[in-house]
Each structure stands twice: as structure tokens, then as C-alpha cells.
N, CA, C and O atoms as CSV, one atom per row, in Angstrom:
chain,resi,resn,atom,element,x,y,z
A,1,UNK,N,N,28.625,16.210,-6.496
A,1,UNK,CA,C,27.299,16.542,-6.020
A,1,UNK,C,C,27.358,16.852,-4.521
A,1,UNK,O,O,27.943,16.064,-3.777
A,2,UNK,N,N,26.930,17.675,-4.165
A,2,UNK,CA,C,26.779,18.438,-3.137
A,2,UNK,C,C,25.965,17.670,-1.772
A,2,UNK,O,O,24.862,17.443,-2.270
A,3,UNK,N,N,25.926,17.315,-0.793
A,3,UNK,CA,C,24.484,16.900,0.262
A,3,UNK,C,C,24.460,17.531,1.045
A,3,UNK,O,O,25.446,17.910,1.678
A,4,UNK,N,N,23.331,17.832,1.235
A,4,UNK,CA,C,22.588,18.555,2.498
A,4,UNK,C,C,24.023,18.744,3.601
A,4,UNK,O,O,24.632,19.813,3.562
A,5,UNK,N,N,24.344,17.963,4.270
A,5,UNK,CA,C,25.451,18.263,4.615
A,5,UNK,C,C,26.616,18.234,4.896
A,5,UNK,O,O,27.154,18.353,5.996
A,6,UNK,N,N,27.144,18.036,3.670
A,6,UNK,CA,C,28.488,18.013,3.407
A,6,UNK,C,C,29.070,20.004,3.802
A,6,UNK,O,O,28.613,21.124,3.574
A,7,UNK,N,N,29.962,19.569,4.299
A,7,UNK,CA,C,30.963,20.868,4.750
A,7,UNK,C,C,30.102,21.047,6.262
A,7,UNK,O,O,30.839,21.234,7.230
A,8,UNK,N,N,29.233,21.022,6.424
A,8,UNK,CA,C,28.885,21.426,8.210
A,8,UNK,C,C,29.313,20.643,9.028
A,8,UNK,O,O,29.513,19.429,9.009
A,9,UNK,N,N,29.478,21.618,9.947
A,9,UNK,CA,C,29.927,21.097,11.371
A,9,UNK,C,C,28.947,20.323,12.522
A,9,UNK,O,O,28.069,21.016,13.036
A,10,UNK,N,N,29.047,19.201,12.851
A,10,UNK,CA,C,27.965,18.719,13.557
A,10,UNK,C,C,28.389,18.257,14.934
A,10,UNK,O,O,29.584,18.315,15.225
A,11,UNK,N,N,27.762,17.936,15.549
A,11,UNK,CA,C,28.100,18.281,17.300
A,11,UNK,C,C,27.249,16.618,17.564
A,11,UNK,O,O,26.134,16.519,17.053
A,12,UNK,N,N,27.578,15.891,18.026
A,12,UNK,CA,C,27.016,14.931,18.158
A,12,UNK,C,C,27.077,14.236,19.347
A,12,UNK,O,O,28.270,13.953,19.459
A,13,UNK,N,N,26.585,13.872,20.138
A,13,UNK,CA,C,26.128,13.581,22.175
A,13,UNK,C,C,25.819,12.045,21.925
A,13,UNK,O,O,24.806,11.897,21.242
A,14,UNK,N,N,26.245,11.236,22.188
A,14,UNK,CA,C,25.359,10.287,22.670
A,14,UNK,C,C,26.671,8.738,21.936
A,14,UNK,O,O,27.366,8.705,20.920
A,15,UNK,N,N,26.483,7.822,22.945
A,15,UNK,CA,C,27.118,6.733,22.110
A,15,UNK,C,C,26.441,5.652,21.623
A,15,UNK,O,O,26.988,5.052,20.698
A,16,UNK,N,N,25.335,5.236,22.033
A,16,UNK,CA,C,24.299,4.325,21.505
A,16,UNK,C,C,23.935,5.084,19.859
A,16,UNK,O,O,24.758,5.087,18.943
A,17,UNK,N,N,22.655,5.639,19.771
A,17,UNK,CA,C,22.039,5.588,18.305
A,17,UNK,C,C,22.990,7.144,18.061
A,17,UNK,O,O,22.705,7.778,17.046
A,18,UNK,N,N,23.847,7.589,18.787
A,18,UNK,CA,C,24.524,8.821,18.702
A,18,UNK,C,C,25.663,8.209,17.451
A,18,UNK,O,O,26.148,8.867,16.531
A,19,UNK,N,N,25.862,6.923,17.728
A,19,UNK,CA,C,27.408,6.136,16.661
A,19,UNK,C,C,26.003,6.454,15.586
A,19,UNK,O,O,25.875,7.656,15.357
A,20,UNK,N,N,24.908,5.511,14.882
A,20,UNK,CA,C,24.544,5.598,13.962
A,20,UNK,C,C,24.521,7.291,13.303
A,20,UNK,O,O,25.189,7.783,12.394
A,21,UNK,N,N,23.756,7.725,13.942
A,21,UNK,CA,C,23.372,9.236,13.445
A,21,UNK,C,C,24.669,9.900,12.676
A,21,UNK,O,O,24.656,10.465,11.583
A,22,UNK,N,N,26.350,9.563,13.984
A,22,UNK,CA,C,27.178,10.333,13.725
A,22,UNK,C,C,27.956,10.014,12.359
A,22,UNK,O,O,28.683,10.828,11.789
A,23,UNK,N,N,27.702,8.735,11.927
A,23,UNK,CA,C,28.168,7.451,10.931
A,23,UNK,C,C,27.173,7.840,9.312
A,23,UNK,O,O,27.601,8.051,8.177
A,24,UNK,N,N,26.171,7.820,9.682
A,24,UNK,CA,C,25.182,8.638,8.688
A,24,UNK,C,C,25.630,10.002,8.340
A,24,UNK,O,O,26.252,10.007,7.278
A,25,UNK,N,N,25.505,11.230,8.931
A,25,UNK,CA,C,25.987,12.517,8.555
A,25,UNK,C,C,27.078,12.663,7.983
A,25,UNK,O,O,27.344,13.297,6.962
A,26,UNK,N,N,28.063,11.747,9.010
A,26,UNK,CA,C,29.376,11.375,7.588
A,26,UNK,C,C,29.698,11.222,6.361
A,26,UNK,O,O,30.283,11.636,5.361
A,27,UNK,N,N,29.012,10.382,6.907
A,27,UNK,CA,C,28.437,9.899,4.861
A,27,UNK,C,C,28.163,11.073,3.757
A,27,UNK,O,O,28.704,11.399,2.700
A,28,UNK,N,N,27.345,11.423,4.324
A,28,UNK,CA,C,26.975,12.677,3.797
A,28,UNK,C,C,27.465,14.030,3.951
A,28,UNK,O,O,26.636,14.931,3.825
A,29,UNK,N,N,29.104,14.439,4.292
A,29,UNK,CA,C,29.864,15.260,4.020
A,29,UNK,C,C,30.069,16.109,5.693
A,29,UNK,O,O,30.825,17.066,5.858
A,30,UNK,N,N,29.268,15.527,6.716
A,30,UNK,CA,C,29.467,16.629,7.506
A,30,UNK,C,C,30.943,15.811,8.600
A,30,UNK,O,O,31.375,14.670,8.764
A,31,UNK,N,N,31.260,17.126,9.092
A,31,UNK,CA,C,32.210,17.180,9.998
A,31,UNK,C,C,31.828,16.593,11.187
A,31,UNK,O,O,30.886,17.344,11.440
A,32,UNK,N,N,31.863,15.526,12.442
A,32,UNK,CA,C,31.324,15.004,13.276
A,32,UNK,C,C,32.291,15.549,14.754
A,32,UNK,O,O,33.403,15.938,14.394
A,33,UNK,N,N,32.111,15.629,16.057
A,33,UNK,CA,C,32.045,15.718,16.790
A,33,UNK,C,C,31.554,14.732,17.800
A,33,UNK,O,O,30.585,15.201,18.397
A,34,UNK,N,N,31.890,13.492,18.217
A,34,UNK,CA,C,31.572,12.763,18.897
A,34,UNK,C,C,31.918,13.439,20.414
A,34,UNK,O,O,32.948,14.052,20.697
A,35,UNK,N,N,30.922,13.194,21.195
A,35,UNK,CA,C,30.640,13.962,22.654
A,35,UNK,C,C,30.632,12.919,23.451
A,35,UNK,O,O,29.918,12.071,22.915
A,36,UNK,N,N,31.129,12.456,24.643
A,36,UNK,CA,C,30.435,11.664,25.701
A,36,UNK,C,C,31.286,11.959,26.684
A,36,UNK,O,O,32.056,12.910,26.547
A,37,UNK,N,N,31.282,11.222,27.784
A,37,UNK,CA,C,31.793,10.756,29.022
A,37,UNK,C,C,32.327,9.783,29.289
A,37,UNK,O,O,32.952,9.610,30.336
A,38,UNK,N,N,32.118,8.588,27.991
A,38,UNK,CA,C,32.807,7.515,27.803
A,38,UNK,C,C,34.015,7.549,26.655
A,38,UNK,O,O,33.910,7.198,25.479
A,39,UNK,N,N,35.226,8.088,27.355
A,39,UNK,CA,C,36.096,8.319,26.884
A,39,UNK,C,C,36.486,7.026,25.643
A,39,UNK,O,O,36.475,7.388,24.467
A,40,UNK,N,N,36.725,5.968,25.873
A,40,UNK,CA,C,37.032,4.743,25.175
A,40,UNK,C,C,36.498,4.298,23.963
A,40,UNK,O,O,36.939,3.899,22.885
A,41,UNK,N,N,35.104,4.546,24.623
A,41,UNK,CA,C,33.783,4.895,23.358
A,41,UNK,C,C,33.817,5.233,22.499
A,41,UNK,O,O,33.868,4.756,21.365
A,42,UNK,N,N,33.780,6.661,23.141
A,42,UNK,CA,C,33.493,7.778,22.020
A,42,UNK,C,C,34.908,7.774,21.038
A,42,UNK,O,O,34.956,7.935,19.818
A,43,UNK,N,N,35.741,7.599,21.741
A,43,UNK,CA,C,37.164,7.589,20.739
A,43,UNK,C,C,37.225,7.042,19.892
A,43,UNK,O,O,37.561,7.587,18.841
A,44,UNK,N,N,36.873,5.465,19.964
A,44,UNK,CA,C,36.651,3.954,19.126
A,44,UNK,C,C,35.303,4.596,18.254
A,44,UNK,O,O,35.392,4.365,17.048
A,45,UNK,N,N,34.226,5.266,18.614
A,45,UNK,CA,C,33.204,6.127,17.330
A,45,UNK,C,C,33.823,6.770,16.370
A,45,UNK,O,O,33.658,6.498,15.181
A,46,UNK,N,N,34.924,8.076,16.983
A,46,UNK,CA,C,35.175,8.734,16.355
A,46,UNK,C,C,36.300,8.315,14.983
A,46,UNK,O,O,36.264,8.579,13.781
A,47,UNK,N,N,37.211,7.588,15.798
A,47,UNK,CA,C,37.893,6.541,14.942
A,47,UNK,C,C,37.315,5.814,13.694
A,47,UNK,O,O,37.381,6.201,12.528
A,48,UNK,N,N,36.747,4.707,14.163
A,48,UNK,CA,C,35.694,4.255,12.950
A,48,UNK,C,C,35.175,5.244,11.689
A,48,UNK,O,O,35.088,4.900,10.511
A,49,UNK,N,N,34.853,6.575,12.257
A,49,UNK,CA,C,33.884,7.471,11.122
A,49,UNK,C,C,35.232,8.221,10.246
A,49,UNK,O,O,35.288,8.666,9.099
A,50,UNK,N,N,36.219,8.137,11.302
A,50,UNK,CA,C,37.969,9.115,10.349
A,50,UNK,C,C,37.812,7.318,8.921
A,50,UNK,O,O,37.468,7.237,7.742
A,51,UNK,N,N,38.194,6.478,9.757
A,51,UNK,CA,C,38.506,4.834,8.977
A,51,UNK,C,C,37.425,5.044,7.396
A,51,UNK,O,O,37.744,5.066,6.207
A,52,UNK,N,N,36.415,5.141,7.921
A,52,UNK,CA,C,35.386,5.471,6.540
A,52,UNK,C,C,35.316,6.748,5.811
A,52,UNK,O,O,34.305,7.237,5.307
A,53,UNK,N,N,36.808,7.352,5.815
A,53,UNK,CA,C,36.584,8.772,5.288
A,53,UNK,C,C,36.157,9.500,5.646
A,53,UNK,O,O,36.245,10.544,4.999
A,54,UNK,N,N,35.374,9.515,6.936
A,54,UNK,CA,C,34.447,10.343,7.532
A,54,UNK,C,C,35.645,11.651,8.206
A,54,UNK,O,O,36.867,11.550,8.315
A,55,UNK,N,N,34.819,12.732,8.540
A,55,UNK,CA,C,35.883,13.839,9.383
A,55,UNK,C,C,35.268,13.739,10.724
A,55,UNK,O,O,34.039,13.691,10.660
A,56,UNK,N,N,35.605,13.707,11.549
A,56,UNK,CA,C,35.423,13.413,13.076
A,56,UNK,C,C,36.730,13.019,13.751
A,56,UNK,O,O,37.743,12.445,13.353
A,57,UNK,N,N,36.100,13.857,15.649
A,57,UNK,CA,C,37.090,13.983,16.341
A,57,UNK,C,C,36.197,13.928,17.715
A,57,UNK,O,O,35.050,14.374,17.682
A,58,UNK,N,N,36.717,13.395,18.884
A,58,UNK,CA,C,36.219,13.028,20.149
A,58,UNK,C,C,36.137,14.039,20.838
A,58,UNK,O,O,36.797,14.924,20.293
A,59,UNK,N,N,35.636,14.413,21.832
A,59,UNK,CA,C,35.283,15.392,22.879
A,59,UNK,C,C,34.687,15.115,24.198
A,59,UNK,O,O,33.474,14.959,24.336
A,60,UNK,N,N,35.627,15.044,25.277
A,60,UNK,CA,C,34.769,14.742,26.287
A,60,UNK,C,C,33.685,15.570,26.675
A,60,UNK,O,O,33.716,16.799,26.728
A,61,UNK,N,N,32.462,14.631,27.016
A,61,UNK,CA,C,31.194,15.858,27.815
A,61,UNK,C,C,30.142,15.149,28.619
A,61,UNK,O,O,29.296,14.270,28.451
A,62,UNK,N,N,30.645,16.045,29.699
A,62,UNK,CA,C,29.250,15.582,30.809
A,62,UNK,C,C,27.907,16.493,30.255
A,62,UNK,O,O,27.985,17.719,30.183
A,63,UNK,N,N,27.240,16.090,30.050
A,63,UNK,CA,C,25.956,17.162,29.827
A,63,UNK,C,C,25.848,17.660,31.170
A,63,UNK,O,O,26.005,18.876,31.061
A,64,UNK,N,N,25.689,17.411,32.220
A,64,UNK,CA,C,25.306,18.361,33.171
A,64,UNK,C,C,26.469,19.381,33.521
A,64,UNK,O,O,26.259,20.163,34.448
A,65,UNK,N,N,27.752,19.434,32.808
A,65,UNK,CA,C,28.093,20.610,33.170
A,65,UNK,C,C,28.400,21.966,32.342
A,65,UNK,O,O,29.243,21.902,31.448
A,66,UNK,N,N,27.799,23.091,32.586
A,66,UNK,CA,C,27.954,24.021,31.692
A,66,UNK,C,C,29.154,24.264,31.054
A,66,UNK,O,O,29.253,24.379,29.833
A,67,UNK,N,N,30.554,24.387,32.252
A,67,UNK,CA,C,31.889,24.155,31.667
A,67,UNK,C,C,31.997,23.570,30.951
A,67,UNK,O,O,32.466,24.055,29.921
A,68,UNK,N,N,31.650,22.125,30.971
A,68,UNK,CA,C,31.935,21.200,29.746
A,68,UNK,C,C,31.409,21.715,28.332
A,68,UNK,O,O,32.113,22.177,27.434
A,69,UNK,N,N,30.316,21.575,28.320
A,69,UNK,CA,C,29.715,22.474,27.358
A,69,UNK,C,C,30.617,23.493,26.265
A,69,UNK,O,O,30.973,23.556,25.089
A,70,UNK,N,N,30.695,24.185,27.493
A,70,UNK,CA,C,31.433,25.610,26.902
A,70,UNK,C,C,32.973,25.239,26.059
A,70,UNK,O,O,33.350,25.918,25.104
A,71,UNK,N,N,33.704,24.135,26.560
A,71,UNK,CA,C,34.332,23.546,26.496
A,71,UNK,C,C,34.275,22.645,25.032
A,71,UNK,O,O,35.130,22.708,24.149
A,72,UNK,N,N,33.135,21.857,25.015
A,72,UNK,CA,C,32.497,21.050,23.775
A,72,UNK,C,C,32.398,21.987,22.390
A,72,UNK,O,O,32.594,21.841,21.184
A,73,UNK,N,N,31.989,22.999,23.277
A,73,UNK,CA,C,31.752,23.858,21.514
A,73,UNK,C,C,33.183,24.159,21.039
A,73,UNK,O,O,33.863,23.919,20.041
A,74,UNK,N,N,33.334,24.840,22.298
A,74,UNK,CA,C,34.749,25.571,21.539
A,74,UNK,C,C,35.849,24.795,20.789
A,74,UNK,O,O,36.143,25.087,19.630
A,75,UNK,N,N,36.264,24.111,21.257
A,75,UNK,CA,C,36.969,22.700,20.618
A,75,UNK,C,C,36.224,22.525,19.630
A,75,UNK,O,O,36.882,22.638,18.596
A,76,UNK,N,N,34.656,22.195,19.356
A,76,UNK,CA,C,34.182,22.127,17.947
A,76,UNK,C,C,34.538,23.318,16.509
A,76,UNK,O,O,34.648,23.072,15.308
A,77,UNK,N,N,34.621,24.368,17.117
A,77,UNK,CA,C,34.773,25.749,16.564
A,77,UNK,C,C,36.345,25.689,16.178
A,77,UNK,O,O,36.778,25.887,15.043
A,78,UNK,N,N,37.008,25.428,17.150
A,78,UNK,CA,C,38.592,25.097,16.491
A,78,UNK,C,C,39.071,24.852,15.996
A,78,UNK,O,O,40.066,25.432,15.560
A,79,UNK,N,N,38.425,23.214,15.595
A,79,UNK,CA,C,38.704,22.694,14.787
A,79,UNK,C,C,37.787,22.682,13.138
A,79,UNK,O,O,38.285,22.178,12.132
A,80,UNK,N,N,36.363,23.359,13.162
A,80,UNK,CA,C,35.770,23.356,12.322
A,80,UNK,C,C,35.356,24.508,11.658
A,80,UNK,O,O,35.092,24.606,10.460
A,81,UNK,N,N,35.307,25.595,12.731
A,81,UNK,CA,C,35.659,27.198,12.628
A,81,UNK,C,C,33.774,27.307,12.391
A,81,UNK,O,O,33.554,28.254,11.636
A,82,UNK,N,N,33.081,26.941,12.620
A,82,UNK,CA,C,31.402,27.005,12.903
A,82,UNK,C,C,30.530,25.654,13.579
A,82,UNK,O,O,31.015,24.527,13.680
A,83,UNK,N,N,29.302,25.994,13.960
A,83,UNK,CA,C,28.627,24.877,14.162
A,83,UNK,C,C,27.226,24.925,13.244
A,83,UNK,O,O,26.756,25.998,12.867
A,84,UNK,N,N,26.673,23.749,12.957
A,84,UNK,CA,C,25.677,24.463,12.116
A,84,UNK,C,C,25.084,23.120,12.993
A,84,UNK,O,O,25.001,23.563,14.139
A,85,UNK,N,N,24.716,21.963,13.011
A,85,UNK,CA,C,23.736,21.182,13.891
A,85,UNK,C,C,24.340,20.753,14.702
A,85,UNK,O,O,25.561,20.625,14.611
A,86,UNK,N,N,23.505,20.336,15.946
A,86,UNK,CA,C,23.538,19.956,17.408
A,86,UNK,C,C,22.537,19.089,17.892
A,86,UNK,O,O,21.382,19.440,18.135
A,87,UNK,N,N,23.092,17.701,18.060
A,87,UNK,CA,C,21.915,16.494,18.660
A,87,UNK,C,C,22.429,15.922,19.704
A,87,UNK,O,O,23.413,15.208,19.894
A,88,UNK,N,N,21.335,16.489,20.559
A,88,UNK,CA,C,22.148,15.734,22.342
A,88,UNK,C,C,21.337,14.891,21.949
A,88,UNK,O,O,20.196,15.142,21.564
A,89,UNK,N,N,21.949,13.605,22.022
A,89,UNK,CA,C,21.199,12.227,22.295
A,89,UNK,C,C,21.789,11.644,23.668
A,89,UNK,O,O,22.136,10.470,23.792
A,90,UNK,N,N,21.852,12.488,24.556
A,90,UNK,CA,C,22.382,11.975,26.009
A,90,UNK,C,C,20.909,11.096,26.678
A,90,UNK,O,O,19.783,11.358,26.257
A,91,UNK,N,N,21.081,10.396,27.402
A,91,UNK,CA,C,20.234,9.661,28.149
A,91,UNK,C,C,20.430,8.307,28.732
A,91,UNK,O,O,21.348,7.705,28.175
A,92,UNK,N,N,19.855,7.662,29.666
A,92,UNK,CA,C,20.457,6.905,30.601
A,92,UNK,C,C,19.133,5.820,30.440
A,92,UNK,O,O,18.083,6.340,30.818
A,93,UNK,N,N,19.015,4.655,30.033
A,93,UNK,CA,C,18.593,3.825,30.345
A,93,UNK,C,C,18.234,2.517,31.078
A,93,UNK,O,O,19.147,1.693,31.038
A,94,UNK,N,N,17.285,2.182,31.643
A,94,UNK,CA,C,17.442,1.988,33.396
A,94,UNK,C,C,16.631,0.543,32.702
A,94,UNK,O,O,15.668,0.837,31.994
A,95,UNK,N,N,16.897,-0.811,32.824
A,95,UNK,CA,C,16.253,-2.339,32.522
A,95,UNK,C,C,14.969,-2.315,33.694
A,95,UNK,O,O,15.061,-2.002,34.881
A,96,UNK,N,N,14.018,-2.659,33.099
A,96,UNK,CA,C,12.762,-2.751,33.802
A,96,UNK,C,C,12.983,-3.895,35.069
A,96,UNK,O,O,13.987,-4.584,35.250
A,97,UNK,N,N,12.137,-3.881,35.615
A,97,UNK,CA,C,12.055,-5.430,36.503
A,97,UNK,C,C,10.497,-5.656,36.748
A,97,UNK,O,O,10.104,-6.657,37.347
């Protein structure tokens, strides 16, 4: 049986609810792309989702730089030969006082 998306390529930003999302789509057949700036992280994400059968592979990325970017896809495309979804879940959360 087929799911929504199994065989796509997915691009995935973020290491907080970015692990769930990227851990979910797995599941469900797609190719993952773990993105960050936290090299250690994102590796130990991407790892975990290969461990569960999942297909995923790490990518460093600053969102603020276009290079990177340009960089992020293409490496996605290389290895997956399309992109079909893209979820920046980048963001910085700051503890109140």
C-alpha cells in the first residue's frame, strides 16, 4: 500500500519538532533530509530515522545564508534526484523572564 508519501523527497529544517515531523514522514515512505547548524544533532536525527528504516541523510544549513541553501537543495537533489516538500521549522527560542 502506497502513502501519501512514500517515494518523495523531503527537505526538513529544524531540530526540535523538525526530529518529530522528520520521524513521522518516514514512516510514511518519504526520503528525509535533516537540515541544521547543529551538526551533532542533526546527524544523531538523521541516524535514528536510517535505524528505523527510515531514508535520511544530514545537511548542514544556516538559514540565513543563500549559499547554504543553494547548497541544501542540491545535495538533496543528488541524492534523491527531486524535491517534492519543504518545512523550514528554523527558529530560535528566547526563555521569558
Amino acid at each position: 500500500m502506497r502513502t501519501r508519501k512514500q517515494g518523495r523527497a523531503d527537505h526538513r529544517r529544524g531540530i526540535g519538532d523538525g526530529r518529530q515531523h522528520g520521524a513521522s514522514f518516514a514512516r510514511e515512505g518519504a526520503k528525509v533530509v535533516v537540515a541544521d547548524m547543529l551538526d551533532d544533532e542533526g546527524k544523531k536525527i538523521a541516524a535514528e530515522i536510517t535505524a528505523a528504516n527510515g531514508a535520511a541523510m544530514y545537511q548542514h544549513l544556516d538559514v540565513t545564508s543563500e549559499a547554504e541553501w543553494q547548497a541544501a537543495i542540491a545535495a538533496t537533489l543528488a541524492a534523491y534526484g527531486k524535491l517534492d516538500i519543504l518545512v523550514n521549522d528554523a527558529g530560535i527560542a528566547a526563555a521569558r523572564s
